[in-house]
Backbone bond lengths (Angstrom), bond angles and torsions (degrees), N, CA, C in turn:
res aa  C-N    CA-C-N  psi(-1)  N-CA   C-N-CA  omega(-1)  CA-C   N-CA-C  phi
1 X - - - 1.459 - - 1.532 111.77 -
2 X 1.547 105.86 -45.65 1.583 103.05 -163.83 1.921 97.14 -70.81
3 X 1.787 125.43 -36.26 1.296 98.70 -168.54 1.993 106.87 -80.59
4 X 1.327 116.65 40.99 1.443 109.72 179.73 2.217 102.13 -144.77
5 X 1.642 71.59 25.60 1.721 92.40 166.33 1.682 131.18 -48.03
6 X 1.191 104.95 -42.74 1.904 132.98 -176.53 1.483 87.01 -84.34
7 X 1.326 122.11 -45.56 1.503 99.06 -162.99 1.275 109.98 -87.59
8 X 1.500 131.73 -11.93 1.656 123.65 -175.41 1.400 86.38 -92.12
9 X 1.301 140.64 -35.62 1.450 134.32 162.48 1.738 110.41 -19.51
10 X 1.157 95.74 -78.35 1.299 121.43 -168.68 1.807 104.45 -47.09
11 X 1.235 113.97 -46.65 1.251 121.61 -132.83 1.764 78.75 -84.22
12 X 1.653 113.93 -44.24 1.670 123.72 -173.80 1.599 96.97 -38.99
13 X 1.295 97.26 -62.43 1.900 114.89 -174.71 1.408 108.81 -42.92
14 X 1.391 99.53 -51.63 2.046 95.07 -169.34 1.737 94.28 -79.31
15 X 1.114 138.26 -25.86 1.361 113.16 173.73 1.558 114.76 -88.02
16 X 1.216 114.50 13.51 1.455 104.88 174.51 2.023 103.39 -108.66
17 X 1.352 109.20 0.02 1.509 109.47 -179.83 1.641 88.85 -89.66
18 X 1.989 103.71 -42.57 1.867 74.33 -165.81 1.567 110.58 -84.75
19 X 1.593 124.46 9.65 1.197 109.37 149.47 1.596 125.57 -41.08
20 X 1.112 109.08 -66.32 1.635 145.70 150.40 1.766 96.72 -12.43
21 X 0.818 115.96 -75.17 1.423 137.43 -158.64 2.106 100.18 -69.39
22 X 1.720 110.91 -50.79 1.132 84.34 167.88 1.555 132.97 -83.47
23 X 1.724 111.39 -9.80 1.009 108.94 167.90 1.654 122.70 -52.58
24 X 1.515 113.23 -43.48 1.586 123.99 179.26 1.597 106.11 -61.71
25 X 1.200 118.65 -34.35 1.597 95.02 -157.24 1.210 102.92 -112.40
26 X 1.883 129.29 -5.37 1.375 134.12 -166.42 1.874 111.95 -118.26
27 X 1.604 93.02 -15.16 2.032 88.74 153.72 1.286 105.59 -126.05
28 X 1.456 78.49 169.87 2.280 96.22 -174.77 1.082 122.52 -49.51
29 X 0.911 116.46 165.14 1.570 121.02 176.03 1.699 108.89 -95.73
30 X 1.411 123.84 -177.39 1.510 124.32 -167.16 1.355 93.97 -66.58
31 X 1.575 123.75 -45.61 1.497 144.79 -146.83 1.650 100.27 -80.08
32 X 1.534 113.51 -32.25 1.149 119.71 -168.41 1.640 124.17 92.51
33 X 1.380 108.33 138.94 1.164 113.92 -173.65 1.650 100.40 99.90
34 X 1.411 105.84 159.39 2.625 99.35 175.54 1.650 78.96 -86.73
35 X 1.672 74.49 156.74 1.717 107.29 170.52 1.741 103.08 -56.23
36 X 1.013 123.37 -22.21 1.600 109.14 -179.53 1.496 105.15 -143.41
37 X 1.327 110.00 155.34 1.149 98.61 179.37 1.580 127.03 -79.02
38 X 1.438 111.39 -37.53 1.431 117.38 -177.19 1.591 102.74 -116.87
39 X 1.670 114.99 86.75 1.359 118.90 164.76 1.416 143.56 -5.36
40 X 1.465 86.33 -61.27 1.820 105.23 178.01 1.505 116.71 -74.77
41 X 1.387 117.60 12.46 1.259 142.94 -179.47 1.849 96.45 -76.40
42 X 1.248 88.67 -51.24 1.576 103.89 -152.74 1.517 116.63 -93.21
43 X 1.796 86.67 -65.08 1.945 91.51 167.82 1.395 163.93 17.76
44 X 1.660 73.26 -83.34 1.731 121.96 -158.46 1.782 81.66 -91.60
45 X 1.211 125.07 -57.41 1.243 119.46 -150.57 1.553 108.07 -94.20
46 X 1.650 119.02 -4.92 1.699 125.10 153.92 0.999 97.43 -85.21
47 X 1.342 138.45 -37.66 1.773 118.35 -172.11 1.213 122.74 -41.23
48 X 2.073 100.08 -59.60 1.427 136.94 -176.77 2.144 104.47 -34.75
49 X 1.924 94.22 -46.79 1.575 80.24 -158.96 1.258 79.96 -94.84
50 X 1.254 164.23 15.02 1.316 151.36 178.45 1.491 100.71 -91.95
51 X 1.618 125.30 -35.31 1.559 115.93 167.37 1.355 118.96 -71.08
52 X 1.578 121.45 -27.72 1.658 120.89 -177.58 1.360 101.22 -69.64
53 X 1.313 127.68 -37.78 1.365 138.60 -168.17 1.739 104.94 -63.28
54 X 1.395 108.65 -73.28 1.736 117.05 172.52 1.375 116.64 -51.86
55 X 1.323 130.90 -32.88 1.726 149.06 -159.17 1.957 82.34 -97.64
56 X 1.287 110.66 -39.70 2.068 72.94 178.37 1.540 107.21 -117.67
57 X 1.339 107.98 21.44 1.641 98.92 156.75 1.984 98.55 -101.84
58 X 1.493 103.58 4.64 1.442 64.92 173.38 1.562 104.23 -119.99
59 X 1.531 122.84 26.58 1.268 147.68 160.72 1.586 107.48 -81.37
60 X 1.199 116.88 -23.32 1.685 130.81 167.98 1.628 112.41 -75.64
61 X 1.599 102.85 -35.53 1.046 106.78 173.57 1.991 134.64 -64.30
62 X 1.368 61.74 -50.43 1.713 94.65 173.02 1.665 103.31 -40.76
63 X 1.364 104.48 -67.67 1.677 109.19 -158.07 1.746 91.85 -73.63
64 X 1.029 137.99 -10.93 1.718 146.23 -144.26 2.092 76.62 -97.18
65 X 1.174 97.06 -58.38 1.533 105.77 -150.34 2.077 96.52 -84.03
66 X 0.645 105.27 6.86 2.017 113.82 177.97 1.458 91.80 -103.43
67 X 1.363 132.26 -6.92 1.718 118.42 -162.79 1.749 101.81 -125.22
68 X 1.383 105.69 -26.95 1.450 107.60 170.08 1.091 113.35 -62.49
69 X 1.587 132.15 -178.98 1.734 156.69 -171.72 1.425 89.05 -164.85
70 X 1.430 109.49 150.06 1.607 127.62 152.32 1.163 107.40 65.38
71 X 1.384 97.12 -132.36 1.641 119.63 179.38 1.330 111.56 -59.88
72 X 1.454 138.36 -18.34 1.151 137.54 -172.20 2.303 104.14 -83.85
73 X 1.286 99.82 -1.68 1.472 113.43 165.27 1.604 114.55 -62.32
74 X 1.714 98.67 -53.98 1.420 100.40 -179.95 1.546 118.06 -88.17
75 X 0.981 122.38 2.26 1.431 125.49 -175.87 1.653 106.28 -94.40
76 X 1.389 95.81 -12.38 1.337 99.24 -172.82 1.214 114.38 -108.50
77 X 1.401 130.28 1.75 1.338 164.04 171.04 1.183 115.54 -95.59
78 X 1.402 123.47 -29.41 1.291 103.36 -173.26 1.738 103.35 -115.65
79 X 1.954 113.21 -20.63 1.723 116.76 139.85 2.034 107.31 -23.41
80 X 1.270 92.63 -56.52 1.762 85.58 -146.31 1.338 96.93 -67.98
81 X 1.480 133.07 -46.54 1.371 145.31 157.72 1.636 110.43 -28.21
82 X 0.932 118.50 -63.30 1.537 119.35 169.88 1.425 124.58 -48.66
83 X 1.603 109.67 -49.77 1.645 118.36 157.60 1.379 124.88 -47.07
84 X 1.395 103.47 -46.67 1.580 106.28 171.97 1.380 112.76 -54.34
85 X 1.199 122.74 -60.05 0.993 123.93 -140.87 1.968 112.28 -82.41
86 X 1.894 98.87 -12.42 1.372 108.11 165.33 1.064 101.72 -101.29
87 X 1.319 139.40 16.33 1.413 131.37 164.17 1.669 102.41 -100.07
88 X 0.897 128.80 -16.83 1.912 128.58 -176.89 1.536 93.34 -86.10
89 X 1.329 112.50 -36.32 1.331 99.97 -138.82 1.885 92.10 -109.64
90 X 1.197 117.16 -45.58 1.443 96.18 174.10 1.876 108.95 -71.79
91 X 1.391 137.32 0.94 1.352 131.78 114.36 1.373 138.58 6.93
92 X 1.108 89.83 -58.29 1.448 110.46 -139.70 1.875 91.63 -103.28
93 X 1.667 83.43 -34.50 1.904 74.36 178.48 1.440 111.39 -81.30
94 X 1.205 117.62 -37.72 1.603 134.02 158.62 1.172 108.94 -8.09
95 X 1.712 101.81 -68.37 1.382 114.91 172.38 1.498 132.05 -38.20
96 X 1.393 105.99 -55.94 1.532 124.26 -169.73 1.604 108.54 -62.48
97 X 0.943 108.84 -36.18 1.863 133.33 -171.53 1.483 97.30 -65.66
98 X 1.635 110.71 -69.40 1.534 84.58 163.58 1.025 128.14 -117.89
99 X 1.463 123.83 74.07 1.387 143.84 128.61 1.340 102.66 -79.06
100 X 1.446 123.70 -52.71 1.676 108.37 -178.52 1.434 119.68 -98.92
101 X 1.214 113.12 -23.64 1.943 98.21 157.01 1.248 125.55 -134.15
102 X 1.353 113.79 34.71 1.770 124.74 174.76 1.301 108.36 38.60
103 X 2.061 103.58 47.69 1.313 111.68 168.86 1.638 110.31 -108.90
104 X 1.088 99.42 -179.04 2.117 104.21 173.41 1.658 99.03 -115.18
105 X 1.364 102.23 155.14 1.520 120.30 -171.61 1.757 93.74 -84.20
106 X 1.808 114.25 108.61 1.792 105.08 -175.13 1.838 92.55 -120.49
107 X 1.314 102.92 172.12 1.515 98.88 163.80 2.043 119.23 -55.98
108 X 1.432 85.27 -45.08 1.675 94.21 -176.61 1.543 116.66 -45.18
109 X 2.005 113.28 -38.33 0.970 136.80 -179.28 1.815 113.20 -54.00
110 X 1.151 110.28 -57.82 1.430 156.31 152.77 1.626 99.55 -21.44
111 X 1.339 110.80 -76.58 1.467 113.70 -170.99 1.683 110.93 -84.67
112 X 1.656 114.46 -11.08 1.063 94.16 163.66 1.681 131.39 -95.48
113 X 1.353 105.49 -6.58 1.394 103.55 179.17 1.266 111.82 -138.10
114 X 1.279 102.00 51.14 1.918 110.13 -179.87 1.235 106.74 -101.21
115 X 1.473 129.14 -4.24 1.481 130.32 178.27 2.136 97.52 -108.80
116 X 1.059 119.87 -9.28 1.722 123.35 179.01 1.636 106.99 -89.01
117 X 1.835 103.63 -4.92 1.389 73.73 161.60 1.872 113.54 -123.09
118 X 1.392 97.46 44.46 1.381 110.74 150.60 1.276 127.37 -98.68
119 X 1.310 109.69 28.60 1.654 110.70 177.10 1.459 86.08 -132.72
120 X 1.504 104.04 119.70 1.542 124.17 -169.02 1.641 99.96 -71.82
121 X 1.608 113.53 -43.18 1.379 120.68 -178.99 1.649 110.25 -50.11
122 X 1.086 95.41 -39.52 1.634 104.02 -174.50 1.775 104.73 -61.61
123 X 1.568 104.93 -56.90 1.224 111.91 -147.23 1.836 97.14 -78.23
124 X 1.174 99.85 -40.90 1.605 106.51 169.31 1.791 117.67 -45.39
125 X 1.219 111.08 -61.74 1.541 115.58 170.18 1.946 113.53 -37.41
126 X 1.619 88.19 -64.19 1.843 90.13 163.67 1.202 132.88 -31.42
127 X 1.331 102.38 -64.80 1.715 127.32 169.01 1.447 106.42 -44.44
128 X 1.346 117.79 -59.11 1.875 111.02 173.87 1.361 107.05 -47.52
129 X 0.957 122.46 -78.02 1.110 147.07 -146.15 1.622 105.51 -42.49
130 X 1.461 114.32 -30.97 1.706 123.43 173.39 1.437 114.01 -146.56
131 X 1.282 105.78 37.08 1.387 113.85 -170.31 2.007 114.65 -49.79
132 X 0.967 116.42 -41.34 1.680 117.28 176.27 1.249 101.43 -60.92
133 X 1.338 136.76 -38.62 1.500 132.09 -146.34 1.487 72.81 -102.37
134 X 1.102 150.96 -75.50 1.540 129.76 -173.30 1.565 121.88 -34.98
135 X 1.239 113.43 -69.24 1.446 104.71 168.95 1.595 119.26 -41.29
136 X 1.164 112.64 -38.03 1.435 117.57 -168.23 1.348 101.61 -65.76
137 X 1.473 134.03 -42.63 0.780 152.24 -161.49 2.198 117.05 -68.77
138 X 1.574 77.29 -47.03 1.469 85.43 161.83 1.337 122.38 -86.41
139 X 1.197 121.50 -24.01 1.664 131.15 177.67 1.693 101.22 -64.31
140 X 1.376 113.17 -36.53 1.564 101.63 164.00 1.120 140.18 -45.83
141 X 1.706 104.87 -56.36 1.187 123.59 -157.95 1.519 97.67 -76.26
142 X 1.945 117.77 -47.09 1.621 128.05 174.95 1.755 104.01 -45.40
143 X 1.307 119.30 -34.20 1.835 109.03 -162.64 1.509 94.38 -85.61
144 X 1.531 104.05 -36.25 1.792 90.01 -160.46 1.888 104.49 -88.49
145 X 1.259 118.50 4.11 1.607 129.27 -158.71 2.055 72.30 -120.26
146 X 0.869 145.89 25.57 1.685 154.45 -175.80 1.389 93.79 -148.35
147 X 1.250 128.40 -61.34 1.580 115.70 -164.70 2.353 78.24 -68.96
148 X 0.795 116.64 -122.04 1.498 116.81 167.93 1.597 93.65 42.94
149 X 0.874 106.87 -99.05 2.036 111.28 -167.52 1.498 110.84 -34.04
150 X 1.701 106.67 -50.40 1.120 110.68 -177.57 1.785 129.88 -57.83
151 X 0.997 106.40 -26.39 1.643 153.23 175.36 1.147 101.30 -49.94
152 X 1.612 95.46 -85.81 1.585 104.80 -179.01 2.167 114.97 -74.42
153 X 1.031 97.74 -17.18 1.447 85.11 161.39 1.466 137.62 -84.48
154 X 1.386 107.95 -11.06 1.583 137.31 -172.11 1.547 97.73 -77.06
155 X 1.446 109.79 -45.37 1.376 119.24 -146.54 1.512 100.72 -124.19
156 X 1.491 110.34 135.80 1.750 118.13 -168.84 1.667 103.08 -91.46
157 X 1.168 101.62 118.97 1.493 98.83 177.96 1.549 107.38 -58.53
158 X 1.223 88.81 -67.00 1.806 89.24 -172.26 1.391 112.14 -43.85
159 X 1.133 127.66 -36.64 1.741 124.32 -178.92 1.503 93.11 -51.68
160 X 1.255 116.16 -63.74 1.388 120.57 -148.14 1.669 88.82 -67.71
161 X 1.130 147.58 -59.06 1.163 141.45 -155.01 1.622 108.82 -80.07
162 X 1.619 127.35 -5.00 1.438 126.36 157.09 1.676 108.82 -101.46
163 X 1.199 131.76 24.18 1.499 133.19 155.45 1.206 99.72 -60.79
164 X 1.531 117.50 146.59 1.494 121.96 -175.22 1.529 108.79 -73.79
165 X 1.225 112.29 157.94 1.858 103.03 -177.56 1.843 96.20 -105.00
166 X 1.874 102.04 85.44 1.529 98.01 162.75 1.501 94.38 -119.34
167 X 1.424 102.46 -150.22 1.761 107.70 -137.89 1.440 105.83 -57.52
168 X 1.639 116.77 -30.37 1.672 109.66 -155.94 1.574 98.10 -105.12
169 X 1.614 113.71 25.48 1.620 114.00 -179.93 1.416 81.70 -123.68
170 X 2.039 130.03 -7.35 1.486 97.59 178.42 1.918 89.91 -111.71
171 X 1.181 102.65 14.40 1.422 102.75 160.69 1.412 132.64 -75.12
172 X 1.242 97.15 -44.20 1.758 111.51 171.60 1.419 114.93 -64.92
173 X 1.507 103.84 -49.64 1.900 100.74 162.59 1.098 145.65 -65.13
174 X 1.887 97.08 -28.40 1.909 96.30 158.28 1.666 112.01 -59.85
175 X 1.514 104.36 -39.64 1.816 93.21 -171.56 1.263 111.58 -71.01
176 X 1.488 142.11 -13.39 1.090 132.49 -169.32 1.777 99.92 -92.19
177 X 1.038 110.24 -17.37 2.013 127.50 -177.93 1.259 92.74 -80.67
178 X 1.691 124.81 -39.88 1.046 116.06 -174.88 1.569 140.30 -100.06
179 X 1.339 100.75 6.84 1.349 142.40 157.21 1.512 142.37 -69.89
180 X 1.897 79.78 -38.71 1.498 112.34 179.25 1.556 111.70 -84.50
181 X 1.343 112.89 -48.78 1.388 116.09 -179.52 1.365 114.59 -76.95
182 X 1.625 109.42 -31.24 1.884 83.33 -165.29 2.248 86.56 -102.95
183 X 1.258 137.33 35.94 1.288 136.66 130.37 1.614 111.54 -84.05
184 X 1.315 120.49 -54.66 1.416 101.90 177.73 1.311 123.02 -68.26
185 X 1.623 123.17 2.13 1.228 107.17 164.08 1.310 137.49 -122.27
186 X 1.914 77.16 9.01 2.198 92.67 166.78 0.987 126.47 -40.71
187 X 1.378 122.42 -33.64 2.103 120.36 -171.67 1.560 91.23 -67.59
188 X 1.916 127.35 -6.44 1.724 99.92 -163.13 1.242 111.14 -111.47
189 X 2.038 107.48 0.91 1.661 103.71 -159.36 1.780 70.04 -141.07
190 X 1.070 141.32 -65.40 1.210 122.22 -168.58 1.430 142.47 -69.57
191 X 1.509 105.40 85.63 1.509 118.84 -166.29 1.432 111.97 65.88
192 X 1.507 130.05 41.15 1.387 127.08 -141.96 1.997 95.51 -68.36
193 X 1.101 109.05 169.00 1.721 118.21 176.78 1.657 112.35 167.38
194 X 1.262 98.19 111.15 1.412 100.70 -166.03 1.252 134.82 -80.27
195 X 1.700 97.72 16.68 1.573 105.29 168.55 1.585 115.38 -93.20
196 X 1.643 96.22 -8.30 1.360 103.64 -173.03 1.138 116.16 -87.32
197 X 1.501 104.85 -27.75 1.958 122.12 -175.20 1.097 78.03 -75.26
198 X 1.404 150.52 -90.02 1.905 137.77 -161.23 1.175 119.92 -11.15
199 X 1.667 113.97 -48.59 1.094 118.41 -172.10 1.788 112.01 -85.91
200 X 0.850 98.59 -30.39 1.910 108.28 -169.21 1.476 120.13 -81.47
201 X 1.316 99.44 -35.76 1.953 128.59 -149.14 2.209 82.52 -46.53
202 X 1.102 138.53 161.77 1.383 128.38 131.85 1.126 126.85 -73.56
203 X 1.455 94.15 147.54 1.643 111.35 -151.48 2.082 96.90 -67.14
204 X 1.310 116.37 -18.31 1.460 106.84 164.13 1.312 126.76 -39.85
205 X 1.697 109.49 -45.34 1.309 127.84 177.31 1.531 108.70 -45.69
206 X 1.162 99.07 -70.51 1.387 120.57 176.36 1.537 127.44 -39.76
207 X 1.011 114.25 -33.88 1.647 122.30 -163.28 1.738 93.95 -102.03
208 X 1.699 104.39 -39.62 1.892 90.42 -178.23 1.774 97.25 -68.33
209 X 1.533 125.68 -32.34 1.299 111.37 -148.27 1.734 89.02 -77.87
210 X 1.056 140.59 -9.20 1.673 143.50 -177.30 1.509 90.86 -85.48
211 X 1.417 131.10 -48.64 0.965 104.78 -176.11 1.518 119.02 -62.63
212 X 1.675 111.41 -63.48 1.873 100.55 -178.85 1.582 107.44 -48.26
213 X 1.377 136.06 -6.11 1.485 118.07 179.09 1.622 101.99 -83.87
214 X 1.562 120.10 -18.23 1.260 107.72 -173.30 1.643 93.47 -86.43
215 X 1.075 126.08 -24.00 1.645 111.22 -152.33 1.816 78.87 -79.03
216 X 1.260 126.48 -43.95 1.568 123.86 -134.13 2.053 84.20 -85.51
217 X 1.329 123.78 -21.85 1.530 120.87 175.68 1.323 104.30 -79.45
218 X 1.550 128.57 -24.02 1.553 108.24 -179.02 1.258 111.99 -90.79
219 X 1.590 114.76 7.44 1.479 123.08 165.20 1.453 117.51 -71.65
220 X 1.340 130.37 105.12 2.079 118.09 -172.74 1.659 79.97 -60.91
221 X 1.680 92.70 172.53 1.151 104.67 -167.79 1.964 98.17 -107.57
222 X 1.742 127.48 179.74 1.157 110.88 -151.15 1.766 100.98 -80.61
223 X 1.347 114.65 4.19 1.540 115.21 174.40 1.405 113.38 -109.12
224 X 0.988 114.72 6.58 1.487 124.70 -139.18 2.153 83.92 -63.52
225 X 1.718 109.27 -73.00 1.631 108.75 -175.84 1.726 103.96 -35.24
226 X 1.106 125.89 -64.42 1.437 119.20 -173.85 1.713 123.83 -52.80
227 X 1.136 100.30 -33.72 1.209 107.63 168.84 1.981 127.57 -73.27
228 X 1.744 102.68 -14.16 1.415 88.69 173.82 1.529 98.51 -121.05
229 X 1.499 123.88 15.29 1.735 132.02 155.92 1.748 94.76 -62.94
230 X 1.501 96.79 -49.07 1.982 80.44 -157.49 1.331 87.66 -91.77
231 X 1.114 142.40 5.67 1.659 123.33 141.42 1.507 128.13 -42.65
232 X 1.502 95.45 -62.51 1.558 111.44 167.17 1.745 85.06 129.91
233 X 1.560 120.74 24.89 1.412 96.01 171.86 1.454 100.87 -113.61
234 X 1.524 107.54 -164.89 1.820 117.79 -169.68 1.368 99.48 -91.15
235 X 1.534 135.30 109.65 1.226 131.23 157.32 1.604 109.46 -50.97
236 X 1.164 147.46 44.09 1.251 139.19 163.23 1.392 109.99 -147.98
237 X 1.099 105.19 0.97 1.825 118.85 165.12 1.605 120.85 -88.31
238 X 1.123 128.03 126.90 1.529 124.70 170.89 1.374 110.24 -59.35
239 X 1.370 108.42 151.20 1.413 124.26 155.37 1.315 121.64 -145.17
């Protein structure tokens, strides 16, 4: 049990997204009617990258937790706990976003309406408006971020990470390698269509790829000074 530690990890996590996942695509939306019409459209093929996604961060884990001693047991226990728990839960808002405007959770999203939900009137109306599917929503993330604690408190990291590495400790790591690769690469061999990866991809994907787009836009580009001289503006001024 203890050397297949990362993978019941993992496995808690990916069944608490497709909790997540059937809540989004199998009740109504605020507007009425499910967000899609034919479920198994969608599902099956967010599940897929939501296990490659959890199955090789917790293959990160794996090698993370073979290199620690001591105290670096609990630091590494309560990292993965923390990951989880912004992985259910910014999920989960992912979710809600498009349930009400068949949008994705982005930084841009983020910076534009992170001050609208200081108007209680606002946020209260929201809250009516799908109140079960909100609670429900958090009741997910609270049972499976509860199964999670319990998990890791049941079970000794360090034991599990000084089990000797013979055949059925490099068994558990091929399946989690092998879990990892062919989910992260379902959007390219399974029925691939890239309106569907938009919709499915995890929102992790999403939020690092906003970030390198912000770092790579505050880069000028290699004409960029010449190009605002023959404008007629100051290449040493922001814009």
């Amino acid at each position: 049990m203890l050397r297949y530690y990362w993978f019941f990890f993992a496995l808690i996590l990916a069944l608490g997204r497709f909790a997540q996942l059937c809540a989004l695509y199998m009740m109504d939306t605020p507007l009425g009617g499910p967000l899609v019409s034919n479920f198994n459209r969608f599902i099956w093929y967010a599940l897929y990258s939501e296990i490659g996604l959890v199955m090789a961060v917790a293959l990160v884990f794996w090698g993370i937790s073979k290199l620690v001693r001591g105290k670096g047991y609990t630091v590494v226990k309560i990292v993965s706990l923390v990951l989880a728990f912004l992985y259910l839960a910014l999920s989960a808002t992912n979710d809600e976003i498009m349930r009400w405007i068949s949008q994705r959770l982005t930084l841009s999203y983020i910076r534009t309406y992170i001050f609208a939900f200081t108007d209680t009137g606002l946020v209260s109306t929201i809250f009516a408006g799908s109140a079960f599917h909100f609670i429900l929503s958090a009741l997910i993330v609270i049972g499976f971020m509860v199964a999670l604690i319990f998990y890791v408190k049941k079970n000794d990291l360090a034991k599990a990470s000084q089990v000797p590495f013979d055949r059925k400790s490099a068994g558990a790591v091929a399946l989690i390698f092998v879990l990892a690769v062919v989910g992260c690469t379902s959007h390219l061999w399974f029925n691939p269509s890239s309106r569907r990866w938009d919709r499915i991809r995890p929102v992790a994907y999403t939020l690092v790829e906003n970030v390198f787009e912000t770092l790579e836009m505050s880069n000028p580009g290699e004409h960029y000074r010449e190009g605002i001289v023959a404008l007629g503006g100051n290449p040493d001024q922001k814009y």
